[in-house]
C-alpha positions as CSV (number, residue, x, y, z in Angstrom):
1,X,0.0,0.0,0.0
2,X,1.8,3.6,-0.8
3,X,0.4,6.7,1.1
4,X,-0.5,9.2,1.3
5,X,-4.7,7.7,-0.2
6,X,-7.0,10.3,-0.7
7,X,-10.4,11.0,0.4
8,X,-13.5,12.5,0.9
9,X,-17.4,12.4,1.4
10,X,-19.6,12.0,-1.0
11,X,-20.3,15.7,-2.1
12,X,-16.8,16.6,-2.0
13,X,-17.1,19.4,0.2
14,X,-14.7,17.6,2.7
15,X,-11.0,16.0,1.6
16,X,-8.6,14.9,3.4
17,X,-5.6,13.0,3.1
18,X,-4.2,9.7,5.3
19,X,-0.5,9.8,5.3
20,X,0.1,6.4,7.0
21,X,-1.4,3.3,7.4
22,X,-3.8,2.6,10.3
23,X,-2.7,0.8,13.4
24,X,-5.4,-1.4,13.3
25,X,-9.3,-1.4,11.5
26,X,-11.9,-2.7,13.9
27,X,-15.5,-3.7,13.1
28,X,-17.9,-2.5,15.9
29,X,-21.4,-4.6,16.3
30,X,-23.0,-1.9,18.9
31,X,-26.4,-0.9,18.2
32,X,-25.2,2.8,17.8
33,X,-23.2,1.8,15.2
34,X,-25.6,-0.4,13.4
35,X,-27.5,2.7,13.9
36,X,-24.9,4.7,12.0
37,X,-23.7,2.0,9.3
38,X,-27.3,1.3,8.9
39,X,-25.7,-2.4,8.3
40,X,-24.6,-5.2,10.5
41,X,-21.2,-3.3,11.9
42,X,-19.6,0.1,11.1
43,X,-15.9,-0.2,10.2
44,X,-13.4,2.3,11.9
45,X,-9.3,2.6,11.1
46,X,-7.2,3.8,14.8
47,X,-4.5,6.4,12.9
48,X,-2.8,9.6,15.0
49,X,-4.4,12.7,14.3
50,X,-1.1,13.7,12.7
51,X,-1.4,10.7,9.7
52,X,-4.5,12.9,8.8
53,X,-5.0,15.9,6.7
54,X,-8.4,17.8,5.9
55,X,-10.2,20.2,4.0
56,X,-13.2,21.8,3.9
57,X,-15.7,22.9,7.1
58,X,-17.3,20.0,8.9
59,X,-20.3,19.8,11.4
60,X,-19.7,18.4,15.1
61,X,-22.1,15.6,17.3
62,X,-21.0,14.0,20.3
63,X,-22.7,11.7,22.6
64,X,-22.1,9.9,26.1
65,X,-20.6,5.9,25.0
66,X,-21.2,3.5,27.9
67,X,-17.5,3.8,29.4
68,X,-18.5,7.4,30.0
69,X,-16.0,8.7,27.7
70,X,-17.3,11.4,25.3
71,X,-18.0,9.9,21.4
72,X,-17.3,12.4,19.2
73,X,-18.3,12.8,15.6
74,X,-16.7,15.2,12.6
75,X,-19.5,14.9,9.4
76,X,-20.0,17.0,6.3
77,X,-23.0,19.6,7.0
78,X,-24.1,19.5,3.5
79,X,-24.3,15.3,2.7
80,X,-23.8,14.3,6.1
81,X,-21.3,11.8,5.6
82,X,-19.2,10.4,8.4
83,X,-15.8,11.2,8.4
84,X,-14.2,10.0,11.7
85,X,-15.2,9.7,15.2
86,X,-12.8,10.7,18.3
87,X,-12.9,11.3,22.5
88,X,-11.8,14.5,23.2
89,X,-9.7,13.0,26.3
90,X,-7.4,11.6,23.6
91,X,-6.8,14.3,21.1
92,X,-3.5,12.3,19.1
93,X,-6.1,9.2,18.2
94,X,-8.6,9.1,15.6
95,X,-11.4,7.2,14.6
96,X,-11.5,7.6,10.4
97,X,-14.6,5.7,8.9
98,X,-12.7,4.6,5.9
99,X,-15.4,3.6,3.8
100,X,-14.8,7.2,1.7
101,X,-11.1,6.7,1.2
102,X,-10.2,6.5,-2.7
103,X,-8.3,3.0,-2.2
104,X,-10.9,0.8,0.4
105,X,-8.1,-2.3,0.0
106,X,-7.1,-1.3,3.6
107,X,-10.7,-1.9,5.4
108,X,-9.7,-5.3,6.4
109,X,-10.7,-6.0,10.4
110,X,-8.2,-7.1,12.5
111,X,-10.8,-7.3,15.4
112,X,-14.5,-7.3,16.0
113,X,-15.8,-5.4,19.3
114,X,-19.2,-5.4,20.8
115,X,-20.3,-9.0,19.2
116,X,-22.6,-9.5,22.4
117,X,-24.9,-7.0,20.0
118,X,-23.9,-8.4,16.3
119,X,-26.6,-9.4,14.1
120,X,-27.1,-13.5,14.1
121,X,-27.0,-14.2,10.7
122,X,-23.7,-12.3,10.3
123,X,-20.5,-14.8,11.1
124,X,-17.3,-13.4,12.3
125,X,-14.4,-14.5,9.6
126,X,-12.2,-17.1,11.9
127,X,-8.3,-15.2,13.0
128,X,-9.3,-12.3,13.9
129,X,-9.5,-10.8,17.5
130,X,-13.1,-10.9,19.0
131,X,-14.1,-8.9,22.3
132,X,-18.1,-8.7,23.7
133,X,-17.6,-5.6,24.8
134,X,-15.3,-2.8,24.1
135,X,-11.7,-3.8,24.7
């Protein structure tokens, strides 16, 4: 894989840039993020806020996750796309949704998190890390 891979939401009005691979890309099976995938799981890559570059003005939500820590959300006002989650407590970590990178070849789970809520019908590929809960 070469960086730096491109991408952006689906309007285009945000861009940004990932410098360096992710250290890992996790599928989450909570019900929020069933909610949000509006699918089975919702895929996230773990890089360091530096690996990132971005463009363009994005909207902010945030809500309380079950550890207690705040889950943050950076999204396009105009299409609404996802771009990455993060906790404010940990400002070097984010969480890119890498579906809207230009090069997807890289959304490959190295762990599954919150099965106790996965869908029944979905089956977890074998090798890969699986926690109930949130690691």
């Amino acid at each position: 894989m070469t960086y730096p891979i491109e991408g952006s939401c689906q309007c285009g009005g945000v861009k940004y840039r990932l410098l360096a691979a992710p250290q890992m890309v996790v599928a989450c099976h909570c019900k929020e993020c069933q909610k949000l995938s509006t699918s089975a799981f919702s895929i996230t890559a773990m890089v360091n806020t530096s690996d990132l570059e971005f463009e363009g003005e994005m909207a902010e939500w945030s809500r309380l996750a079950d550890s207690g820590n705040t889950s943050g959300a950076k999204f396009c006002p105009t299409c609404g796309n996802r771009i990455y989650h993060f906790n404010p407590a940990e400002p070097d970590k984010i969480k890119l949704k890498p579906s809207n990178l230009s090069d997807t070849s890289i959304i490959q789970p190295t762990a599954h998190v919150w099965v106790s809520e996965k869908q029944d019908w979905f089956t977890i590929p074998e090798g890969v890390k699986v926690f109930d809960k949130q690691p």
